[in-house]
C-alpha positions as a printed NumPy array, in Angstrom:
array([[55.38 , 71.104, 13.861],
       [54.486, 72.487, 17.634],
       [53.64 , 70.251, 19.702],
       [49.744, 69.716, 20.4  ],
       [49.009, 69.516, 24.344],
       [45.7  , 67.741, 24.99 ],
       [44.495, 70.652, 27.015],
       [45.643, 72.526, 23.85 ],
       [43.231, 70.07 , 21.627],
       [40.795, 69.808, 24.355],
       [40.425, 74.087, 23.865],
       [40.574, 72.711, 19.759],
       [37.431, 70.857, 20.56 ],
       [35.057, 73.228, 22.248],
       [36.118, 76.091, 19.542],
       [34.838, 73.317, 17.03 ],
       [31.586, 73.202, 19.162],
       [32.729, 68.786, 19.634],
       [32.309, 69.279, 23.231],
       [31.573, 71.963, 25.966],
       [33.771, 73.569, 29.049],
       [32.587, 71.242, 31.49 ],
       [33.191, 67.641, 29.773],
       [36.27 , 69.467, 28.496],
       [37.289, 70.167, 32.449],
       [36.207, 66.35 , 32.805],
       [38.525, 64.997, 30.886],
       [40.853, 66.86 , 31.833],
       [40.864, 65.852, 35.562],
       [40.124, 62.137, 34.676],
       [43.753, 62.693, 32.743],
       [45.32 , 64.258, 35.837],
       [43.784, 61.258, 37.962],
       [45.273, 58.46 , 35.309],
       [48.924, 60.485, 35.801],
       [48.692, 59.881, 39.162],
       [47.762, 55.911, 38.275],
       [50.511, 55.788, 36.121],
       [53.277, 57.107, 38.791],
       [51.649, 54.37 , 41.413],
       [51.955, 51.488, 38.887],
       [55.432, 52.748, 37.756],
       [56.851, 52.198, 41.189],
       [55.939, 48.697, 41.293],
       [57.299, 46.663, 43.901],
       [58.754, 49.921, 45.29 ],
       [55.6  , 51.4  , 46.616],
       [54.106, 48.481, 48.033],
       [51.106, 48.175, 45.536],
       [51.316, 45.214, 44.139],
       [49.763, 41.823, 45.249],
       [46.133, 41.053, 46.638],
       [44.513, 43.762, 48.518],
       [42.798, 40.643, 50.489],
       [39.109, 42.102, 48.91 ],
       [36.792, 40.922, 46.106],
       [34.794, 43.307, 43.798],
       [31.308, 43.82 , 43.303],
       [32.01 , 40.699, 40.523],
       [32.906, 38.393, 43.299],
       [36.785, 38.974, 41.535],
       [40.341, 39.116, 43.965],
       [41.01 , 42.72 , 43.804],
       [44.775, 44.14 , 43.871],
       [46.257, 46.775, 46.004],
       [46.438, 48.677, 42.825],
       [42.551, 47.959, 41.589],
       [41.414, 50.19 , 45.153],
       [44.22 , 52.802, 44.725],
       [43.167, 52.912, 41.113],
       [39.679, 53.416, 41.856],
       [40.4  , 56.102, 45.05 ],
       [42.705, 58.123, 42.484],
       [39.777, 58.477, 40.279],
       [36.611, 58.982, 42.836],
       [38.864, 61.748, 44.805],
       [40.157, 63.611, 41.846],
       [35.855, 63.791, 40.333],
       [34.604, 64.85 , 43.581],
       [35.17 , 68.252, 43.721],
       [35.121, 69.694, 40.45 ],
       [31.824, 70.459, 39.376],
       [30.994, 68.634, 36.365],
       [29.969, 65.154, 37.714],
       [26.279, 64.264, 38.554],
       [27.963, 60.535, 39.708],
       [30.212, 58.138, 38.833],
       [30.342, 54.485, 38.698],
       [33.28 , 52.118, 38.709],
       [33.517, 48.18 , 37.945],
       [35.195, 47.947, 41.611],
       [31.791, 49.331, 43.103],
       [28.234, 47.821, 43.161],
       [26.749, 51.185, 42.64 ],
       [26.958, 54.582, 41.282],
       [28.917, 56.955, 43.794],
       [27.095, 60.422, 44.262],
       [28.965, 63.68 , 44.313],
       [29.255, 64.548, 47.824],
       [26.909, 67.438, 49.012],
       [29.574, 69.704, 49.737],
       [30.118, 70.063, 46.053],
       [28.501, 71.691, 43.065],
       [27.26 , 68.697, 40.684],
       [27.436, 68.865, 37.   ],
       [25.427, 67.022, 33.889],
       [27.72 , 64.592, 32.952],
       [27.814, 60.47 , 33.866],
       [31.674, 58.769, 34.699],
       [31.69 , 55.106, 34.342],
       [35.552, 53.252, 34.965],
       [37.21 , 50.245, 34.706],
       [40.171, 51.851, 36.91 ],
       [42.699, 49.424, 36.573],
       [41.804, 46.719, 33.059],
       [44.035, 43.799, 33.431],
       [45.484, 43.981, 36.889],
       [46.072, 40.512, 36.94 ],
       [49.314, 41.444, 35.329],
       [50.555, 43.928, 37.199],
       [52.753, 41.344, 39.382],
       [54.351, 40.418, 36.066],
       [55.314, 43.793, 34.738],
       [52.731, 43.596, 31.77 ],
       [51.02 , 46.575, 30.509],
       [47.691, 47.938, 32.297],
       [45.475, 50.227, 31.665],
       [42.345, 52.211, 32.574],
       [39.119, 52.614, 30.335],
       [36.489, 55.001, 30.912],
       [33.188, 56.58 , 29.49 ],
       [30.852, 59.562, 29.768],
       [27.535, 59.907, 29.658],
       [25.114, 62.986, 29.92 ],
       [23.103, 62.89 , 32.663],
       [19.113, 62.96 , 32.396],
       [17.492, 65.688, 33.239],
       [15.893, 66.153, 36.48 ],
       [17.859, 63.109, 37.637],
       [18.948, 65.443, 40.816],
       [19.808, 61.97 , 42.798],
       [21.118, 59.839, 39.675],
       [20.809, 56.083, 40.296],
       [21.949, 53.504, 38.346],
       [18.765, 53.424, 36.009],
       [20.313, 56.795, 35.181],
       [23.7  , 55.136, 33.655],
       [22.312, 52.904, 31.52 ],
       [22.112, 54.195, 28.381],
       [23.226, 52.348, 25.01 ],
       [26.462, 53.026, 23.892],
       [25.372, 55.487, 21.003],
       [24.747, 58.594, 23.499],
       [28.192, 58.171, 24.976],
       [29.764, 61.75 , 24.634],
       [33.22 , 60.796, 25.754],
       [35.141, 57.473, 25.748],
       [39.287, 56.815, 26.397],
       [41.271, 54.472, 27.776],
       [45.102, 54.71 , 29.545],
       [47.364, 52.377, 29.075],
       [50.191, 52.132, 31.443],
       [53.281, 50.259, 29.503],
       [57.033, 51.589, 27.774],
       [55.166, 54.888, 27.768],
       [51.677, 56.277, 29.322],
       [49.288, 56.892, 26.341],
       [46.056, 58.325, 26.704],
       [43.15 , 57.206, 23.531],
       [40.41 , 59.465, 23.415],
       [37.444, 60.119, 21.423],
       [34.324, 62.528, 21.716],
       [32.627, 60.896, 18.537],
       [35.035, 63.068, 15.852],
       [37.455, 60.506, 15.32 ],
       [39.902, 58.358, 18.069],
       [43.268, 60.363, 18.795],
       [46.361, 59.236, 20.469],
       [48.194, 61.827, 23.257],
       [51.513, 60.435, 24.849],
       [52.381, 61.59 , 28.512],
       [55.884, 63.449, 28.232],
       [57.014, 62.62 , 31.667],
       [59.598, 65.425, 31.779],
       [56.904, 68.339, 31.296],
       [54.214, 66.284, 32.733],
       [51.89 , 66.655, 30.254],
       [49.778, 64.85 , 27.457],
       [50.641, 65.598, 23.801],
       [48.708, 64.561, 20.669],
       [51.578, 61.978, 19.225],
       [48.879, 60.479, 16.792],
       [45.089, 61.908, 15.161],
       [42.59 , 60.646, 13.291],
       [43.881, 57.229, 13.869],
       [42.841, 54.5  , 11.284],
       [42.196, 51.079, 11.924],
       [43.006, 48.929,  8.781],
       [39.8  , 47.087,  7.5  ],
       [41.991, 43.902,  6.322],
       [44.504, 42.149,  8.856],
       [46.609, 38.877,  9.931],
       [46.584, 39.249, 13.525],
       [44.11 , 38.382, 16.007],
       [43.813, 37.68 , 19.961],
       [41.754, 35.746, 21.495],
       [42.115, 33.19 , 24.832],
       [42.559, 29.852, 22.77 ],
       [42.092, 27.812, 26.39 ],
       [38.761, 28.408, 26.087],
       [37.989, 26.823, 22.688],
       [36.874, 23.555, 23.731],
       [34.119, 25.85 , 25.057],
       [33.239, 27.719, 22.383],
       [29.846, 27.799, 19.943],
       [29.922, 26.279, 16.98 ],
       [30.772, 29.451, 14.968],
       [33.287, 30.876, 16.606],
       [34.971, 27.451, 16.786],
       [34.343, 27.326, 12.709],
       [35.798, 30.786, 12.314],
       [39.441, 30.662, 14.722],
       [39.681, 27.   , 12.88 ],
       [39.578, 28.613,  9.566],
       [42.055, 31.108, 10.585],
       [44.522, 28.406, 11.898],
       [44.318, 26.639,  9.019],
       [46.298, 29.161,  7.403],
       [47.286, 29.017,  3.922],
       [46.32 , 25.673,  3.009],
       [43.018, 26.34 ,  4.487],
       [39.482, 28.371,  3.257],
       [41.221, 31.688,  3.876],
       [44.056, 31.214,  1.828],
       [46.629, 32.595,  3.994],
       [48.849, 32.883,  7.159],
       [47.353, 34.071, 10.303],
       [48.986, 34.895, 13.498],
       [47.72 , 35.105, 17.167],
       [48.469, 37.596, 19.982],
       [47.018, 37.328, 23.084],
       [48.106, 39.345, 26.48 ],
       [44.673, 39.136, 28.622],
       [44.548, 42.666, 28.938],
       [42.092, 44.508, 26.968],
       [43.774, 47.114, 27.211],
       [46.776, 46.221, 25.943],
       [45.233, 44.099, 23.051],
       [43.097, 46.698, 22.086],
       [45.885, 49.139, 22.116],
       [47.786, 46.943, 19.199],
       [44.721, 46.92 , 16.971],
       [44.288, 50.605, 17.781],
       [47.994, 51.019, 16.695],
       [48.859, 48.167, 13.421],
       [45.139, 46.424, 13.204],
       [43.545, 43.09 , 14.009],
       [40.822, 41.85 , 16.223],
       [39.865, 40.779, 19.507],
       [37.286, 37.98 , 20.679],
       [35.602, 37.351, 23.825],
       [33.344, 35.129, 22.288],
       [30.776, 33.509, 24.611],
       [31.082, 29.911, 25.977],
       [30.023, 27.299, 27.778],
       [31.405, 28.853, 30.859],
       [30.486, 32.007, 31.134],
       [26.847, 31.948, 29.33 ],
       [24.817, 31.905, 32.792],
       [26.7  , 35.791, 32.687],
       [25.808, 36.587, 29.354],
       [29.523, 37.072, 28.548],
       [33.221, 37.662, 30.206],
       [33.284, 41.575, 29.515],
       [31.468, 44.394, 30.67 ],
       [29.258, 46.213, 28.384],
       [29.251, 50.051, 30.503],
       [32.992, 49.725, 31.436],
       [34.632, 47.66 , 29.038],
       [32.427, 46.734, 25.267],
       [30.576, 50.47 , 25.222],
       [33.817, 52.849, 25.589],
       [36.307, 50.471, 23.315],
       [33.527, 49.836, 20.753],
       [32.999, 53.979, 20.53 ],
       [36.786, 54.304, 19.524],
       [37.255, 51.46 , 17.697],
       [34.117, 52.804, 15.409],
       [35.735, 55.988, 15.68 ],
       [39.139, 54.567, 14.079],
       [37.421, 52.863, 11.657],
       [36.801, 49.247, 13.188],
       [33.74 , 47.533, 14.159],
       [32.684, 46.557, 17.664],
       [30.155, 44.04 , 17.931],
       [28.819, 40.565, 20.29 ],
       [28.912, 38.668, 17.569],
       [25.267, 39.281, 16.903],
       [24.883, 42.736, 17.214],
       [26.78 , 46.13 , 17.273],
       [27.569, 46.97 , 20.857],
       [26.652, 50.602, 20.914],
       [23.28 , 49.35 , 20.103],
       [22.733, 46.821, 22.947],
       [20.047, 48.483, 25.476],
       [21.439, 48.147, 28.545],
       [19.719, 46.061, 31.508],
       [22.146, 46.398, 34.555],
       [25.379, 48.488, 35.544],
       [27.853, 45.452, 35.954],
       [25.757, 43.879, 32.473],
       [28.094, 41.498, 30.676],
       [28.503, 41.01 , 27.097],
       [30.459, 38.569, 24.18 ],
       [33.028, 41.532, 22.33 ],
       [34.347, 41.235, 19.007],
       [35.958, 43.985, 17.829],
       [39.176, 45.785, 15.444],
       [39.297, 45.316, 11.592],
       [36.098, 45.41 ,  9.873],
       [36.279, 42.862,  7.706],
       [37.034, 39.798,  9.802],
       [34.321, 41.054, 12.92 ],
       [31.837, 41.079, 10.253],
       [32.925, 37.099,  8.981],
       [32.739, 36.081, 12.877],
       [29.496, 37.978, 12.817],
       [28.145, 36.659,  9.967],
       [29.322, 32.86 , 11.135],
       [26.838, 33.396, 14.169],
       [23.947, 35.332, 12.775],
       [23.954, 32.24 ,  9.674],
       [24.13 , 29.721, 12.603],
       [21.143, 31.27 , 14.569],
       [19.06 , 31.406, 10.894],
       [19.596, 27.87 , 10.929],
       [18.754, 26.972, 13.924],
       [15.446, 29.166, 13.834]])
């Protein structure tokens, strides 16, 4: 069979009325802008990006030299084109405006440039995530009221991850498709769609130094699961865990399981570790889209009314069946402690 390239599939898309020219052009540059990501990361040591860039982010976080280049790749390559209104990255307190010199468009960008750059110094896969939005109308100036719309009305979601091979996830609501980049042509090709997530699985990841930390449910569910064969679940379970979402999202994208960033003791002044616009909204849209479930443990993600642009959230997502038993653990503890 000929090879599909995404700006092949992209043209696919808008003939099957999924999406229109402009978020087509959109995701197209926010491609281009990740290839460029990709050739800084894959230099490593080599091109001087890697360490501390001697900066926090808007979260108060170390940033690395990549996490800035990251984010300038992607605000210089959606200046110019046209179809932004604004764009907002987890690097930046707020939304960036499309400078005046440029025709504006109707669509929303919201990034998490570089997921998991703590590992970059150690060679481990990274990744960007990213999600679109359509901008209200009238909002001529958006602000970041503007962005915060549940996760249901995203039009667009994807993520890059930056490993072995550059891959490129992507989903407009039609189902989550995989597109590999082909480094000798330069280009993305469809290598996998209509990607299926299996309900059951043995796998999941989750930061186990945190336990001691945990609620009550989640430390009643992960004990279950360790107790393997001889325990309630009646079988063998195995962990993964590579603290980046990316990259752990990527495996359950690709053979199954789940991921947990349950909340704890430590983190529930924040609400949670992740970020619902950069992070929870876009991986819950193609996780749904692939057949998993995405939700706090509580609630389904994509459903969660947003309340602030760096908002954090608990995220379970991946199979179905074992994010609705964690779900169900907490929802049965809240009924009895109403």
């Amino acid at each position: 069979m000929k090879p599909v390239s995404l700006i092949q599939f992209l043209i696919e898309e808008r003939r099957a009325g999924h999406i229109n020219a402009e978020l087509s052009l959109l995701i197209e540059v926010v491609a281009r802008a990740c290839k460029r990501i990709a050739v800084a990361t894959g230099k490593g040591a080599l091109g001087g990006v890697l360490g501390a860039a001697g900066t926090d982010n808007v979260q108060g976080e170390a940033q690395k030299k990549l996490d800035v280049i990251s984010n300038e790749i992607l605000l210089e390559a959606n200046a110019w084109g046209g179809h932004l209104a604004a764009c907002a990255s987890e690097e930046m307190e707020d939304p960036q405006p499309i400078p005046d010199g440029y025709p504006k468009g109707n669509h929303l960008l919201l990034f998490d440039p570089l997921d998991g750059s703590s590992n970059i110094d150690v060679n481990i896969s990274v990744g960007t995530i990213f999600s679109v939005l359509r901008c209200p109308d009238g909002a001529t100036e958006p602000r970041a009221a503007h962005f915060l719309q549940p996760g249901t009305t995203q039009l667009a979601a994807g993520y890059v991850v930056y490993g072995p091979s550059t891959l490129l996830v992507l989903t407009f609501g039609h189902g989550t498709h995989e597109f590999t980049l082909d480094r000798e042509i330069g280009s993305f090709i469809l290598s996998r769609r209509d990607i299926r997530i299996p309900e059951e699985t043995g796998e999941f990841a989750i930061n186990m130094s945190n336990q001691r930390h945990w609620e009550a449910p989640m430390q009643r569910y992960i004990g279950e699961l360790l107790a393997g064969r001889d325990g309630p679940r009646g079988r063998d379970f195995n962990m993964r865990w590579v603290a980046s979402m990316v990259a752990d999202v990527h495996r359950i994208v690709t053979r199954g399981g789940v991921f947990f960033y349950p909340l704890d003791a430590k983190i529930r002044d924040k609400g949670g570790k992740l970020r619902l616009m950069y992070e929870a909204n876009p991986m819950a849209f193609i996780v749904e889209q692939a057949g998993g479930a995405a939700t706090t443990g509580r609630e389904r993600i994509m459903e969660l009314q947003p309340t602030g642009l760096h908002q954090r959230v608990p995220v379970f997502l991946g199979s179905k069946q074992e994010v609705e038993l964690a779900t169900h653990y907490h929802r049965e503890a809240d009924g009895a402690q109403g």
